[in-house]
C-alpha positions, 0 to 999 in steps of 0.5 A: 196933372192927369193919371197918365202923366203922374204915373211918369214920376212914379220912380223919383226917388233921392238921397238925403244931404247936409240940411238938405235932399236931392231927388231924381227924375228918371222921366226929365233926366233931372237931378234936384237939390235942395237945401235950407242955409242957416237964415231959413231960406230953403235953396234949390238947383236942378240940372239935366243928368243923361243917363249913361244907358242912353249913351250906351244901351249895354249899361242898361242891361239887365244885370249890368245896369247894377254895376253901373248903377252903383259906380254912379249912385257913389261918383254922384253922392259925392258931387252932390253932397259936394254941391249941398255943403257949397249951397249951405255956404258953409266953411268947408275943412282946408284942403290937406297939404297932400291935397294941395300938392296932388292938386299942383301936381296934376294940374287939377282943381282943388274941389276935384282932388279933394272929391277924389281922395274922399271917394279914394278913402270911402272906397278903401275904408269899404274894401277893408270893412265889408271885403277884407274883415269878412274874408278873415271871419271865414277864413277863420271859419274855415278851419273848423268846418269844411261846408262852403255855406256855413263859410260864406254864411259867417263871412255875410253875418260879418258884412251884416253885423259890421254894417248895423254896427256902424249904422247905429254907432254914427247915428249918434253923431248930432249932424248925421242924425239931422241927415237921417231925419232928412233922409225920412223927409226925403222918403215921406215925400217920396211916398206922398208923391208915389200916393198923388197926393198935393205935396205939403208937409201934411200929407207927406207926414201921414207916411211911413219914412221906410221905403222898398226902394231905399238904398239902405234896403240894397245894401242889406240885399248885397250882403245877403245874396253875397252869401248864396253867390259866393257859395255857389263861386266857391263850389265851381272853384272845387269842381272845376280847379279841385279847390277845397278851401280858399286863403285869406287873400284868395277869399279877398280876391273872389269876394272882389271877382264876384262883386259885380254880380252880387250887386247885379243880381241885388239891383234886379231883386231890389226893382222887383221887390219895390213893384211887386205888390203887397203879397205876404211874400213880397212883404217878408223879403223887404221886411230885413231891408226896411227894418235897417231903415230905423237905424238910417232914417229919423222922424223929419219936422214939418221944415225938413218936409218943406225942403224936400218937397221943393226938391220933389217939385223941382224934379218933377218939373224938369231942368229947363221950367223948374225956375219958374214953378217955385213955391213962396219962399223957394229960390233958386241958387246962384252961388251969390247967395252971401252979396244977396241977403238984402235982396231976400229980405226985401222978398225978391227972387234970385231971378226966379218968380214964385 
């Protein structure tokens, strides 16, 4: 591939996944999946995803890009770990009661209900950790100082404290540490790729499994220039409307209200920190954000490595050639996995050559 080309896929970056990793291709418009089922075969789909900024060019937008960005990055995690569990071909939990009437109710199908209650509860189990816990520690800190940076800096010190508390605590979990070792894999093989190296579990264990652009590095951005955002909010407040101090749930609403910027301006700061260079500067603004990374990612075996490299390579390769360029032992998913065992030990393809 010559320099021109490589430097196409320079911004592939993914997430990790049950036994598994998904990467996107911002050059083919293409999301990957790949996963290992517990008989060893690593499993692999790609699709075209068009971006919405394509569909409307205001999405794309500096500052607005962000929200978007994140509203799909969550709607998009939820489809794909949703996509990985059926890959694996694992038994996944029966749909709730509830689940089963709102399903009859809206005429909807049960995958899709369920999906939409998990992203419901995720989003209000978020509002209530880093919103509404938050909004009570400086509504408490409120009553002892009338600065508005201390406020909004002990309300950000929750958010952090929270999120690395959760993030430690959950690593402990035996299947959540194999996705955060999948989750080194997917950066190692990120980075090999971003190097021009040949994509083999060798080259990609040379790396570090901290990257710059990693969505652990985001979070810790929003929560961080939420302090200096929601500063400057409350501020207009009292200049503008003569408003001292906000209630709980006066704090709860601005919190809410300045959402959106606090993630635009993030998103910026996080592309600029991933391109700009190797500078003492630069290296001290993305040394908090990889940090967190220690507790999100583990150290992946050469397996995992395997895995997400054929998720690179099939990203890379687009939605319309990815089947035809897959490595020995790489196949392609077709959701028939289970009638086919016989076929792969006879070391047939799922309809796709190596």
């Amino acid at each position: 591939m010559s320099q021109k080309n490589q430097s196409k896929y320079k911004d592939i970056g993914g997430q990790a996944v049950m036994e598994g990793v998904m990467m996107q291709s911002p050059a083919n418009e293409s999301i990957a999946i790949a996963v290992r089922r517990p008989n060893g075969r690593i499993l692999v789909t790609c699709e075209r995803k068009v971006p919405l900024s394509r569909r409307h060019p205001w999405m794309g937008w500096p500052i607005v890009r962000g929200c978007v960005n994140m509203v799909v990055m969550l709607k998009m995690g939820m489809e794909t770990l949703d996509k990985s569990t059926q890959m694996l071909g694992v038994m996944e939990e029966e749909p709730t009661k509830f689940e089963k009437w709102l399903a009859e109710k809206l005429g909807a199908n049960i995958d899709k209900v369920v999906m939409a209650v998990a992203m419901v509860l995720a989003v209000a189990l978020s509002l209530f950790l880093f919103v509404a816990l938050p909004s009570g520690a400086a509504t408490l800190a409120g009553i002892g100082t009338d600065s508005r940076l201390l406020i909004n800096l002990v309300a950000g010190l929750t958010r952090i404290a929270i999120l690395v508390g959760y993030m430690w605590a959950i690593g402990f979990v035996p299947d959540i540490k194999r996705v955060f070792m999948y989750h080194g894999a997917e950066h190692k093989t990120v980075y090999c790729n971003e190097a021009g190296l040949p994509l083999t579990p060798e080259n990609a264990q040379k790396f570090s499994r901290l990257h710059p652009r990693c969505g652990t590095a985001f979070l810790f951005l929003v929560m961080f220039i939420s302090i200096l955002i929601g500063s400057v909010a409350d501020q207009l407040l009292y200049l503008l409307f003569g408003i001292e101090k906000l209630g709980f749930v006066a704090r709860i609403g601005r919190s809410l209200l300045t959402l959106p910027v606090v993630t635009g301006v993030s998103y910026e700061v996080l592309k600029a920190l991933a391109h700009a260079g190797d500078h003492i500067i630069v290296r001290i603004l993305r040394w908090p954000g990889l940090m967190l990374q220690y507790l999100t990612t583990r150290e992946p075996d050469d397996k995992m490595l395997e895995v997400a490299i054929a998720s690179m390579k099939a990203a890379k390769a687009g939605a319309e050639r990815y089947k035809d360029e897959l490595d020995p032992g790489v196949y392609v998913y077709t959701g028939r996995e289970e009638t086919d065992d016989a076929a792969a030990q006879t070391g047939e393809k799922d309809g796709a050559s190596a």
